[in-house]
C-alpha positions as CSV (number, residue, x, y, z in Angstrom):
1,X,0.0,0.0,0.0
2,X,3.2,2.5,-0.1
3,X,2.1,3.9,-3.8
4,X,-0.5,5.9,-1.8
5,X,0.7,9.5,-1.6
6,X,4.1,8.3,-0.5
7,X,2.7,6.6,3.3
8,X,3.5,3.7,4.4
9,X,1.5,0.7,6.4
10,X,3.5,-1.3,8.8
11,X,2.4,-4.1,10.9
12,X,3.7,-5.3,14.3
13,X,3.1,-8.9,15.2
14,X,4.3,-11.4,18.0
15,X,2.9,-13.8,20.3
16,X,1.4,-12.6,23.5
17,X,4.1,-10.8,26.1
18,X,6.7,-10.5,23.0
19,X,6.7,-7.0,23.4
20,X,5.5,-6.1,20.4
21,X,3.5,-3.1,21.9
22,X,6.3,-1.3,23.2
23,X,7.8,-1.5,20.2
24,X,5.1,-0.5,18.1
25,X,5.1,2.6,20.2
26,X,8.8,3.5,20.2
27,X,8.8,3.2,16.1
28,X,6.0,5.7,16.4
29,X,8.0,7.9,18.9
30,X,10.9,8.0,16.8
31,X,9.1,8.5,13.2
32,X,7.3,11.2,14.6
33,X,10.8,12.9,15.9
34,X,11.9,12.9,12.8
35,X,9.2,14.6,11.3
36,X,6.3,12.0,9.8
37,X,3.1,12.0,10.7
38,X,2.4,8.4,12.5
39,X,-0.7,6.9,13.1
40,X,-0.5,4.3,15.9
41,X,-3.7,1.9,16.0
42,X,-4.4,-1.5,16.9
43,X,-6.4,-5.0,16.1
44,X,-8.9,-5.6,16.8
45,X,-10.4,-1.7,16.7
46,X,-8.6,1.0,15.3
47,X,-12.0,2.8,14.1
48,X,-15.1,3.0,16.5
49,X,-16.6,0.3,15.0
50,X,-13.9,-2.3,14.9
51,X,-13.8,-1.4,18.8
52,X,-17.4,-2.0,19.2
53,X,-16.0,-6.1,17.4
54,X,-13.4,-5.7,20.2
55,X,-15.6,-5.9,22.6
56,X,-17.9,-8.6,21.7
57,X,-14.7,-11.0,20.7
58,X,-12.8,-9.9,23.6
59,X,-14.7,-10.3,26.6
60,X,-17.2,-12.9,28.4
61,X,-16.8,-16.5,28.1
62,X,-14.1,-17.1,25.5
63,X,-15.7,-20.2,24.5
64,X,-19.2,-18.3,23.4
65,X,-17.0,-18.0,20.0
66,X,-16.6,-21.0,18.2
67,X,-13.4,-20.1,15.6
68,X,-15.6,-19.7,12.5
69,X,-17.5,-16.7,13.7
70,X,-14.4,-15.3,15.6
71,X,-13.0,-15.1,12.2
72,X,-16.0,-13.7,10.2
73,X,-16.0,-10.7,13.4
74,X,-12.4,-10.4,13.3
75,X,-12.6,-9.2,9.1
76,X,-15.6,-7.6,10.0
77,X,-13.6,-4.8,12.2
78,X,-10.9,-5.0,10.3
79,X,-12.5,-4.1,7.1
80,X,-14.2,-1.0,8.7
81,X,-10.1,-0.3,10.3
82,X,-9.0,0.1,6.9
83,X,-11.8,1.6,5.8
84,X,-12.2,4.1,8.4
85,X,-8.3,4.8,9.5
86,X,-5.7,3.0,7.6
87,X,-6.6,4.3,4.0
88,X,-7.9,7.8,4.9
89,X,-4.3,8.2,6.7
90,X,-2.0,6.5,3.9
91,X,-3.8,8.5,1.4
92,X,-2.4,11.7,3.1
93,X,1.2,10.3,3.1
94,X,0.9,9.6,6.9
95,X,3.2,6.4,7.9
96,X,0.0,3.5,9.6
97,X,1.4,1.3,12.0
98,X,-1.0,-1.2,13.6
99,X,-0.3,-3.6,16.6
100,X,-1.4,-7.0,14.5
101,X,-3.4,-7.0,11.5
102,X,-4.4,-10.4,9.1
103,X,-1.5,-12.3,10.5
104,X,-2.6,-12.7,13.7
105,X,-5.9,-14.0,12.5
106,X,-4.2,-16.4,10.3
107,X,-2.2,-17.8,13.4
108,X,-4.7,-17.2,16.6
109,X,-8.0,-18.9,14.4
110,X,-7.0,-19.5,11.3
111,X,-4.2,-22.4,12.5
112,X,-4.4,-22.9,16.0
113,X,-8.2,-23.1,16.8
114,X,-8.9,-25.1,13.9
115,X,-7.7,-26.1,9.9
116,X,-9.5,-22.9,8.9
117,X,-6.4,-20.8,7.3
118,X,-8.1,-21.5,4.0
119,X,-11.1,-19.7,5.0
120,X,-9.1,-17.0,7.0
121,X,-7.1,-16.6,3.8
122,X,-10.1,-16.7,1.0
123,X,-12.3,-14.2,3.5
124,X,-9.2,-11.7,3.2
125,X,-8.5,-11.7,-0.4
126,X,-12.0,-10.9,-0.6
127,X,-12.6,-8.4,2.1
128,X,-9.8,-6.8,2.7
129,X,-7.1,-7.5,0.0
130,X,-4.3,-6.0,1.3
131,X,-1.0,-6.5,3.1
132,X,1.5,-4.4,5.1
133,X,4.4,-3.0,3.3
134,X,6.4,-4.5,6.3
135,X,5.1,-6.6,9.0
136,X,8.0,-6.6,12.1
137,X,7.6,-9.8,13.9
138,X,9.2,-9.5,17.1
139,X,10.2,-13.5,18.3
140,X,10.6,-14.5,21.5
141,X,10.7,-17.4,23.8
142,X,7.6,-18.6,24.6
143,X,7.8,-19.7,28.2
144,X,9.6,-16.1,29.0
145,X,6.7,-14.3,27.1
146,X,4.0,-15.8,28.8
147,X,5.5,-15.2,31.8
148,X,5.6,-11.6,31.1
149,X,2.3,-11.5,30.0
150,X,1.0,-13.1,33.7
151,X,2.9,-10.6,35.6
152,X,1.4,-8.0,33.6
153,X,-1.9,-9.3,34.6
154,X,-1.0,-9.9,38.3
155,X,-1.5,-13.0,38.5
156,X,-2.0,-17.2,37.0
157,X,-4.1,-17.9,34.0
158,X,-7.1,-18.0,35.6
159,X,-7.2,-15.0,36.6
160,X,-6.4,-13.5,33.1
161,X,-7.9,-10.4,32.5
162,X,-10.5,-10.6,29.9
163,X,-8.8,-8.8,27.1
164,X,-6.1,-10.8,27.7
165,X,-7.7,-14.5,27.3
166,X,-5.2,-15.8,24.6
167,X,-2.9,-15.9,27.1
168,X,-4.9,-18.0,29.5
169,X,-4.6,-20.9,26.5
170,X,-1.5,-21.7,27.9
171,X,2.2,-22.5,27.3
172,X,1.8,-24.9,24.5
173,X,-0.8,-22.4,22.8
174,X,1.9,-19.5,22.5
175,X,4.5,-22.2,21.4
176,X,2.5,-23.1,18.7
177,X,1.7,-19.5,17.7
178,X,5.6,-18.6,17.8
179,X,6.3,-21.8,15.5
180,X,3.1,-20.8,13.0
181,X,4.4,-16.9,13.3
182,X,8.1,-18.2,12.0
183,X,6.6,-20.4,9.5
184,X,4.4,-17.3,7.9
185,X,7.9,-15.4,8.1
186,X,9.8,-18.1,6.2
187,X,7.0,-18.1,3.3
188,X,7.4,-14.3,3.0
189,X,10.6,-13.2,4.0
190,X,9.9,-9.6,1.8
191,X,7.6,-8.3,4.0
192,X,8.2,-10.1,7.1
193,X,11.3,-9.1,9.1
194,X,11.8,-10.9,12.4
195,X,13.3,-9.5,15.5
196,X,14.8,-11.3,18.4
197,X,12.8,-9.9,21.3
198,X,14.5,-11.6,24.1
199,X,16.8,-8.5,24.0
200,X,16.1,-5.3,26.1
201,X,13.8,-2.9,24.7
202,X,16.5,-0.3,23.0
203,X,18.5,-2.7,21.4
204,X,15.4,-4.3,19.6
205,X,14.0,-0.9,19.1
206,X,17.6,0.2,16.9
207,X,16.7,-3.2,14.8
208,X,13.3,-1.9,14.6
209,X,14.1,1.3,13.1
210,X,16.7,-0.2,10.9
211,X,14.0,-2.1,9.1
212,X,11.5,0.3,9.0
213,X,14.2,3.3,7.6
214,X,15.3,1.2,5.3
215,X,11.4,1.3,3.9
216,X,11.4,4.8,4.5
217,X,13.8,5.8,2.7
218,X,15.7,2.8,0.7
219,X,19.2,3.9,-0.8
């Protein structure tokens, strides 16, 4: 999506307590000091409606979901995202980056809550039909991320908060997210760049930058 008015759409994906976030936020931070106009959003929401999805896949019983209509809500708000925020921004030459777009569906439902990738694919060829220009997948150790995550929340897996329910899935949930994550990476190595994470924050956040300069503004 870079041929609109000279923006740019990044993506920044990870499992759960990669630290992806922060990152997402320091790239913004540092693009903005430098004079671009940054849009920082997330998935699901971005727009008000896609937060309205958030909601209703986010919270209550996370079984109340089976993975088909989980991925039919999940296009749903992210077709009015780029409707609403990520095309109206690009088109102005602002630089978009979102914390997870379609690659996280692909991985959380589309893989590893049932063989439903086809569907997650065909639905967003259809729907939304585009990719990131770079998607920065931030790759850490499983075990030490979920950790992370838990301390975030305060507490074990059962007490999860509810917008945080992925994580009470469990160790071998995330370690089967970070394998599908390097997998997707592997298959498109042009537009996804990986990151170790298991670094401190301003080391991964010079490798971030790297990457997304060299988009910026290629030699």
């Amino acid at each position: 999506m870079s041929n609109e008015a000279g923006g740019l759409f990044l993506s920044f994906e990870g499992i759960d307590g990669s630290g992806k976030s922060t990152q997402a936020r320091l790239l913004a931070d540092r693009l903005r000091a430098l004079g671009r106009e940054v849009v920082l959003t997330r998935e699901p929401g971005g727009s008000p409606g896609a937060e309205e999805i958030r909601r209703l896949v986010l919270t209550g019983d996370r079984q109340r979901w089976s993975a088909e209509t989980e991925i039919l809500l999940f296009t749903a708000a992210r077709r009015d995202h780029l409707e609403r925020t990520i095309r109206p921004a690009l088109a102005r030459g602002a630089v978009v980056i979102t914390d997870r777009f379609a690659d996280s569906t692909r991985l959380y439902q589309g893989t590893t809550r049932g063989d439903l990738r086809d569907v997650v694919d065909r639905l967003h060829a259809l729907v939304i039909g585009v990719e990131p220009d770079l998607t920065v997948l931030i790759d850490m150790d499983p075990a030490l991320a979920l950790a992370r995550s838990l301390r975030r929340l305060g507490g074990d897996t059962a007490e999860a908060l509810p917008e945080d329910r992925f994580e009470a899935f469990g160790l071998g949930f995330q370690q089967r997210l970070r394998q599908g994550y390097l997998a997707l990476a592997a298959q498109e190595p042009e537009r996804i760049a990986v990151i170790d994470g298991g670094r401190p924050a301003g080391e991964i956040a010079q490798d971030v930058a790297r990457v997304a300069l060299s988009r910026l503004m290629p030699a």
